[in-house]
C-alpha positions in Angstrom: 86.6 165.2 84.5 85.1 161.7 85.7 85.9 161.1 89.5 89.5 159.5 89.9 89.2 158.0 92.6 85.7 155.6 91.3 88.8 154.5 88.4 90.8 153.0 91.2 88.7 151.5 94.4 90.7 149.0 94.6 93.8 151.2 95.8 91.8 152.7 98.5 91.4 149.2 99.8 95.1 148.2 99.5 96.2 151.5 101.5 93.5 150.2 104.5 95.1 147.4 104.2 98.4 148.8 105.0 99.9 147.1 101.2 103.0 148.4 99.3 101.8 148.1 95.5 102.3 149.4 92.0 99.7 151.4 89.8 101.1 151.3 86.2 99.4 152.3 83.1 100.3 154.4 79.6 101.4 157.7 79.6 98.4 160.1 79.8 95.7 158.2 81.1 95.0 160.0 84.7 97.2 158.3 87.0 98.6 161.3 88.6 95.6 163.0 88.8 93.8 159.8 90.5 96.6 159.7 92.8 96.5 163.1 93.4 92.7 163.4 94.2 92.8 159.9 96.3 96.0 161.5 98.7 93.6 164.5 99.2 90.7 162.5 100.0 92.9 160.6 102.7 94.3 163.3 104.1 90.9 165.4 104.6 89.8 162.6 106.2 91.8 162.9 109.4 94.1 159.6 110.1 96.3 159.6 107.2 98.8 161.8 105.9 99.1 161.0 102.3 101.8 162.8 100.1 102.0 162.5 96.1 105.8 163.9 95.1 107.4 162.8 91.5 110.4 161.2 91.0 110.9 162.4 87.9 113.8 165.0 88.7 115.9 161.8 89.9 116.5 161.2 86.3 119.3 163.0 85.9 120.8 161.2 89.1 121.6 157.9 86.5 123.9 155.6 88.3 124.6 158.0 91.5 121.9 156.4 94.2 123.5 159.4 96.5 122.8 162.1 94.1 118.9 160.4 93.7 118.4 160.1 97.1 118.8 163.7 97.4 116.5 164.9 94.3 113.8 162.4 95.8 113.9 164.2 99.1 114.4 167.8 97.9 110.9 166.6 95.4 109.4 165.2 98.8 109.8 168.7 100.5 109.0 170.8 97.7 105.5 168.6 97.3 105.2 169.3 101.3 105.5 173.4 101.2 102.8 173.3 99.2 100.4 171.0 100.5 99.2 173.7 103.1 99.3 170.9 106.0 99.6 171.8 109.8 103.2 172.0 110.6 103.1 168.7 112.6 102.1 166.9 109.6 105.2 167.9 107.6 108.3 166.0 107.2 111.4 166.8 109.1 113.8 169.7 108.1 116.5 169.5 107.6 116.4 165.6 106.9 118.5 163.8 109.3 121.9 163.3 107.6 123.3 159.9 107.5 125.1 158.0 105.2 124.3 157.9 100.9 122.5 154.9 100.6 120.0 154.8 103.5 119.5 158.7 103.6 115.9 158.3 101.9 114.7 155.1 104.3 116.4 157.5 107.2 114.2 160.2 106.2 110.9 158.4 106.0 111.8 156.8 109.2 112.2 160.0 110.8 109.0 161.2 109.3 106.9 159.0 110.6 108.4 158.9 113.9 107.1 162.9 114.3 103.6 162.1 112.3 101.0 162.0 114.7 99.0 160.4 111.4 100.0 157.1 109.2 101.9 157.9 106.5 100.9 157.0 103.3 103.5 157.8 100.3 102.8 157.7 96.5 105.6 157.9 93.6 104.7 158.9 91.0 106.7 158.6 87.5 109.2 155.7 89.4 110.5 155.0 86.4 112.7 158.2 86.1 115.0 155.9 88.6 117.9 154.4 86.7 120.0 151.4 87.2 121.4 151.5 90.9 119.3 154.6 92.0 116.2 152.1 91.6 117.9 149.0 93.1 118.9 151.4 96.2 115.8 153.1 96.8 113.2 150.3 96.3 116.0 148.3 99.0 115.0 151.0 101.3 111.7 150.7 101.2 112.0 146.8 101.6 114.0 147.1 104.3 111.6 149.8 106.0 108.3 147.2 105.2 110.3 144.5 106.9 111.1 147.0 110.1 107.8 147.7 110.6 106.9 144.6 112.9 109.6 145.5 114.8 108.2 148.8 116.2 110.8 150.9 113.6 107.9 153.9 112.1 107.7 153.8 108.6 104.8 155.0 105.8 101.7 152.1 106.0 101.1 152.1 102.7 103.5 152.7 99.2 102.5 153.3 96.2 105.3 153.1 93.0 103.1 154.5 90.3 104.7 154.7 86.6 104.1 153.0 83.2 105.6 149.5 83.9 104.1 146.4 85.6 105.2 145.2 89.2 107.4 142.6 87.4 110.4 145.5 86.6 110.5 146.8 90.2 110.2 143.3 91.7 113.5 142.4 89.7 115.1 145.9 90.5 115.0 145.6 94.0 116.4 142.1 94.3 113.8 139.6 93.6 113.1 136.8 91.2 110.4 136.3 88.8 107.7 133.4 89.6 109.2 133.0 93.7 107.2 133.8 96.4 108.8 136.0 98.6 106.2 137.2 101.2 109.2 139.7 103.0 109.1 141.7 99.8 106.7 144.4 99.0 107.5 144.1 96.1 105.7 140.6 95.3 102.5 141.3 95.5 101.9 140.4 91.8 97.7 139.9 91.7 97.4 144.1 93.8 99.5 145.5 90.8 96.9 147.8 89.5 96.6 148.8 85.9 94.4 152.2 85.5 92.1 151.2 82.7 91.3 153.1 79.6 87.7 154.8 79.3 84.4 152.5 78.9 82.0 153.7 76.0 79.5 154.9 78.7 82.4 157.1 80.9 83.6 158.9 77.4 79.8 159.7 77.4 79.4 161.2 80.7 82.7 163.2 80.2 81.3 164.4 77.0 77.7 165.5 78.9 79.6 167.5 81.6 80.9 169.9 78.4 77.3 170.2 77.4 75.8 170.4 80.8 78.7 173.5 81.1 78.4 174.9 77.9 75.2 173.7 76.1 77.2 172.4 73.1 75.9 168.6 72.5 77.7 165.7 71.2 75.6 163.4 69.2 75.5 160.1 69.9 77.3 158.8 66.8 79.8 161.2 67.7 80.5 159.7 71.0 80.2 156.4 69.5 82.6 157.5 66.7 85.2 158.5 69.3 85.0 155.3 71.7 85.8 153.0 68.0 88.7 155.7 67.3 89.9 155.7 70.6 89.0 152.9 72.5 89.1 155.1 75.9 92.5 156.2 75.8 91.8 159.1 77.9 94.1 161.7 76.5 92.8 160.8 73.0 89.7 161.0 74.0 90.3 164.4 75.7 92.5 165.6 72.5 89.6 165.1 70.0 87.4 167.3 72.2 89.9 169.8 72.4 90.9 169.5 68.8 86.6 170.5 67.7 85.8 172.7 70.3 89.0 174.8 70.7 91.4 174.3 67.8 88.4 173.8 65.0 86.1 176.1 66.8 83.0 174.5 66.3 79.8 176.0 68.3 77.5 174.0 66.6 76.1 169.8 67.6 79.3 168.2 67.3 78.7 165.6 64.4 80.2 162.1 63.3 82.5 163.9 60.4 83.9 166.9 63.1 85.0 163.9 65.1 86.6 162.5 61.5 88.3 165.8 61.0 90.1 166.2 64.4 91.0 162.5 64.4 92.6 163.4 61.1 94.4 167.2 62.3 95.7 165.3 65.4 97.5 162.3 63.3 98.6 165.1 61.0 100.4 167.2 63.4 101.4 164.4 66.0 100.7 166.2 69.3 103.2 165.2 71.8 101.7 162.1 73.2 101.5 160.4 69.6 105.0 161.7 68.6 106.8 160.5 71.9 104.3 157.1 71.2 105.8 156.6 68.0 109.6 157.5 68.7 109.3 154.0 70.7 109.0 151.9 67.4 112.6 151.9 66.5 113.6 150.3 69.8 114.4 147.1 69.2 112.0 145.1 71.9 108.4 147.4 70.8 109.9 146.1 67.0 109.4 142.3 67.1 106.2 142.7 69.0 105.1 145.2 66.3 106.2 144.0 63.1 104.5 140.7 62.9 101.0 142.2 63.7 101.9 144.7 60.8 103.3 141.5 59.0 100.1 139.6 60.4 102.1 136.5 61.1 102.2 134.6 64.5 105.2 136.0 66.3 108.2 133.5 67.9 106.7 132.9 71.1 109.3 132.6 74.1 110.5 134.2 77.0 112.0 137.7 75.3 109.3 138.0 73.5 106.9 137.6 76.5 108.8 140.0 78.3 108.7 142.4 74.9 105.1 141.9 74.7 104.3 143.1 78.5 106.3 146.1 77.7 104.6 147.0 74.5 101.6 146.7 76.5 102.3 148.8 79.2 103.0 151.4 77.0 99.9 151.2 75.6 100.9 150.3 72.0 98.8 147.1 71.8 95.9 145.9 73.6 95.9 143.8 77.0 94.2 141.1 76.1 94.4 138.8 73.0 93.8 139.1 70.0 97.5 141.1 69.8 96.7 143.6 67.6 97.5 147.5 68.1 95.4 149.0 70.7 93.1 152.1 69.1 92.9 152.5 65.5 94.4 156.0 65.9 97.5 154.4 66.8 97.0 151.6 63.7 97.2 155.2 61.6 99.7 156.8 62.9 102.3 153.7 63.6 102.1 153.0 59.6 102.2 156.4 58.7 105.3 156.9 60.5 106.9 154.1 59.1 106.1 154.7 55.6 106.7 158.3 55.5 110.2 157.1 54.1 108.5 155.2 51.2 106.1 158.3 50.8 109.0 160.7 49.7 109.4 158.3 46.7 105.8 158.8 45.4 105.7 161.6 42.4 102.5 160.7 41.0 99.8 163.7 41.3 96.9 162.8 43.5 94.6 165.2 41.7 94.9 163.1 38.2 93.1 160.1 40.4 89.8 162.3 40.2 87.6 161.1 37.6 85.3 164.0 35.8 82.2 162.7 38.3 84.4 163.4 41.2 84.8 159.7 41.9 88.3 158.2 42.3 90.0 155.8 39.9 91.3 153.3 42.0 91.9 150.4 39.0 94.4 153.4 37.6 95.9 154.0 41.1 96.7 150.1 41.0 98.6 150.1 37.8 100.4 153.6 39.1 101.7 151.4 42.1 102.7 148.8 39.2 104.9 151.3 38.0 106.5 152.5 41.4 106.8 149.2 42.9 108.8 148.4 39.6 110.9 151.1 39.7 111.7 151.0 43.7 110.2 148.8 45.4 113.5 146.3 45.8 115.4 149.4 46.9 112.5 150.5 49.7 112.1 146.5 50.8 115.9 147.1 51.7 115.8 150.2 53.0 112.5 149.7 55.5 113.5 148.6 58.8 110.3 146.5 59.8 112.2 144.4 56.7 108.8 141.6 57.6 106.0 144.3 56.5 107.7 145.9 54.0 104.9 145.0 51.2 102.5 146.6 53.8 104.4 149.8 54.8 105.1 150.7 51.0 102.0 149.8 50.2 100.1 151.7 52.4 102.6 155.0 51.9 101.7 155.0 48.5 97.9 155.0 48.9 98.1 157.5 51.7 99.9 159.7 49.6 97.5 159.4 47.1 94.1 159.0 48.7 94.5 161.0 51.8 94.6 164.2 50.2 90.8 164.1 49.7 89.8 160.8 50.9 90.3 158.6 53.8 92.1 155.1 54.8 91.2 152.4 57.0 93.3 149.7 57.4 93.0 146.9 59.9 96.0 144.7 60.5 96.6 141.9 63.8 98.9 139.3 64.6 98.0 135.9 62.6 95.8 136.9 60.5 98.2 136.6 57.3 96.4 139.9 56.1 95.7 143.7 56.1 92.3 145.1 55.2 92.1 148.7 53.9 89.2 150.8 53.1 89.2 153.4 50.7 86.3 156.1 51.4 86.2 159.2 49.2 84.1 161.5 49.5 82.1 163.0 46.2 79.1 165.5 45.0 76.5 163.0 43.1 74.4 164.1 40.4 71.8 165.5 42.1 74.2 167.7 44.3 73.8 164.9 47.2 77.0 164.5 49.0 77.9 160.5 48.1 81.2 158.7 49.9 82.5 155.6 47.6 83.9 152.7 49.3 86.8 150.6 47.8 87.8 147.6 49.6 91.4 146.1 49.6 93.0 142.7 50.8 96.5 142.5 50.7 98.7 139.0 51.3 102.5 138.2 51.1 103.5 135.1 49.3 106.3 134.0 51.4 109.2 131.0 50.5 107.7 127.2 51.4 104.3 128.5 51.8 101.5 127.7 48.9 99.7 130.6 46.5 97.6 132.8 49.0 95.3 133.7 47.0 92.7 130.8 47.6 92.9 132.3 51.4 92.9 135.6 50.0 89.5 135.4 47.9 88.4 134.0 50.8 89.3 136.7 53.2 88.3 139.3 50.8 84.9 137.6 50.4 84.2 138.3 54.4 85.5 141.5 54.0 83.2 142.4 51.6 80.0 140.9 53.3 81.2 143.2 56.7 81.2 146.6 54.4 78.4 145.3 52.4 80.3 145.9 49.1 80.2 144.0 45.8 83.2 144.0 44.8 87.5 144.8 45.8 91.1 144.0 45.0 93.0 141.2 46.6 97.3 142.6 45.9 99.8 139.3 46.4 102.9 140.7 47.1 105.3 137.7 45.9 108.6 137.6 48.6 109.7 134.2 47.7 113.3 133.8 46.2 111.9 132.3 43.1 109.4 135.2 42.4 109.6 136.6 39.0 112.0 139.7 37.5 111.2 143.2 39.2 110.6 144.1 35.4 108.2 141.5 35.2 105.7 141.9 38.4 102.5 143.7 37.9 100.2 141.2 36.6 96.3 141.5 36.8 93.8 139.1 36.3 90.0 138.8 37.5 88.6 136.1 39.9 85.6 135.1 41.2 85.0 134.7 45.4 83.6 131.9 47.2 80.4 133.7 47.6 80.4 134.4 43.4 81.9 138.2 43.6 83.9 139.6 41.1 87.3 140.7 41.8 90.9 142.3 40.7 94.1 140.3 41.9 97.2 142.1 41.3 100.4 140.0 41.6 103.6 142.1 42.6 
């Protein structure tokens, strides 16, 4: 485990500081741990009493503020009884009982009137609050900040910790967007702390403390190969460990092509995290942030979608910063696989009878099978797919990973504006000599939509720098035609060859 507290020193300085903040940041990424090991840390250290509770058994509260207010404090004295503190460091019990509404600012009140140490309170999982339960208990603690001058004893320092940004609480508790409101702890928009993702170099010295332990090594290509996979998330990066040492058992130098194999089991098998990840994509706000990077248009941009686009972030869907594109290409995998597992049930076509008698695969024949299924249902599946922008790309791509994926591997790379997907095709096969060979077929795939001219100049274009980044000689550019004057269903398949900028020799396929 790499030390929590060195992933957040600003918050150390905040609490000195006596600040109310937010730490926010995807689900499974060591916030609660962090926390947990930073309230220690305080506390051991002899002037503050920090506490960590959740608020997460306030869900169930909804609406009822009075019914929150009591789950909060029952969580708050549960977290107590087993903090083994000195009795004068524990809260008050019973609580004192006043009236639904102020019971929770009452209590902390009362708290910190006994402490003979500052207070220091973090929440953790504030987003199990709902609707008036949030707007009542963030009021409380506004109104207990703005007492504090005043002489009235109340924690020094709060800490709202959950997946959203300080924008959401700000609003919940009775603020504006883009006003300065100094009485509000609440507006303190430049402390809200986002608990980054894992550098290259902290995935490595993770990694070392299992072989310092164990003696088991991961090569550096392996570590390298997780960081590209990954990008630090840490609970993928944890997973992937887990997945070779544990689930596949391996006692050996963990290798490049282990790491391959458990990114491959865990997108299989969608372990919680990635299956309560991708249950988000049918909400209607994660959708038009993610469908035009699938599409690989330039979304609207205005307010809603700014808002959207912070909350996709803060989930950890796409990346923070631009280009907007999704944030890890485990995620790229999994959020097409997802949607195109629909599409995927329509594909009867025997992936064995792709195998050519040298063990290589036929892609040119794969092509004309899609002919034939995009033919037969691909007008039905366009109206059937929800993300109705990326259709092309979503049937598209369930059809080659129902094909390919049985004994070969996909990599597709898709981001907003680039008016493309890439996808890489790398099978695996025994050459001649018994040497174990991988063949490499590159893809380009562009939508011909209404008012817009023939993209395939673009597309030869874009294929050509594809091709120079793989160092391939060749690929397949697929135009999927959308507009309204496009030929008969019947009628779409055509192939032709074409030459690239650069002089390469390529396959177009209209559909």
């Amino acid at each position: 485990m790499l030390p929590p507290t060195q992933r957040l020193p600003q918050a150390r300085e905040l609490i000195e500081m006596d600040r109310y903040f937010v730490l926010h940041a995807p689900r499974q990424t060591g916030k609660t741990t962090a926390l947990r090991t930073l309230a220690s840390e305080l506390t051991a250290e002899g002037d503050i009493a920090a506490m960590l509770f959740s608020c997460e058994r306030a869900k169930s509260a909804g609406d009822d503020y009075a019914a929150a207010e009591s789950l909060l404090l029952d969580s708050l004295r549960q977290a107590a009884k087993w903090s083994g503190w000195p009795e004068e460091l524990l809260p008050p019990d019973p609580w004192p009982q006043v009236t639904p509404g102020s019971r929770f600012g009452a209590a902390l009140t009362e708290w910190c009137h006994r402490c003979p140490r500052r207070v220091v309170l973090f929440l953790d999982e504030i987003d199990a609050l709902q609707g008036n339960s949030m707007v009542s208990i963030l009021s409380q603690l506004r109104d207990g900040h703005n007492a504090r001058p005043g002489g009235q004893p109340f924690p020094t320092s709060v800490v709202l910790c959950g997946l959203r940004d300080l924008r959401d609480y700000k609003v919940a508790s009775g603020g504006e967007l883009g006003r300065s409101n100094p009485a509000s702890p609440f507006n303190i928009v430049t402390e809200s702390l986002r608990l980054g993702d894992f550098t290259a170099d902290e995935i490595a010295e993770l990694y070392d403390q299992h072989t310092q332990a164990t003696g088991q090594e991961f090569i550096k290509d392996a570590v390298d190969r997780v960081f590209e996979l990954t990008q630090g998330q840490p609970l993928l990066v944890n997973a992937i460990a887990y997945e070779i040492t544990i689930q596949m058992k391996v006692t050996s130098a963990i290798t490049v092509g282990q790491v391959e194999d458990a990114k491959e089991r865990l997108i299989r098998k969608r372990a919680t995290h990635l299956d309560a990840l991708v249950a988000r994509l049918r909400e209607p706000r994660v959708k038009r942030v993610i469908e035009p990077i699938l599409a690989g248009d330039f979304p609207d941009v205005d307010l809603t979608f700014s808002d959207d686009l912070s909350y996709v972030r803060d989930l950890g869907l796409v990346k923070q910063k631009p280009p907007l594109e999704v944030a890890n290409p485990i995620y790229r995998e999994v959020i097409l696989r997802v949607l195109g597992d629909p599409s995927e049930q329509y594909v009867m076509a025997d992936p064995h009878s792709f195998v050519l008698p040298d063990g290589r695969f036929d892609l040119p024949r794969l092509l004309q099978e899609f002919v034939v299924f995009w033919r037969e249902h691909g007008e039905v599946l366009i109206r059937q797919e929800g993300y109705h922008e990326a259709a092309c790309q979503i049937i598209l791509m369930a059809f080659l990973h129902r094909l390919v994926n049985g004994g070969g591997q996909l990599d597709r790379e898709y981001a907003a504006g680039t008016k493309r997907l890439d996808v890489l095709v790398r099978w695996p096969y025994i050459g001649p000599e018994g040497e174990r060979l991988t063949q490499r077929e590159a893809m380009e795939l562009k939508v011909w939509r209404a008012g817009e001219n023939d993209p395939m100049s673009d597309g030869l274009a874009q294929l050509d720098r594809c091709l120079d980044r793989l160092t391939l000689t060749t690929g397949a550019l697929v135009i999927f035609d959308r507009r309204p004057e496009a030929p008969p269903w019947k009628a779409r398949g055509a192939f032709e060859q074409a030459t690239t900028p650069s002089g390469r020799q390529v396959t177009i396929l209209r559909v």
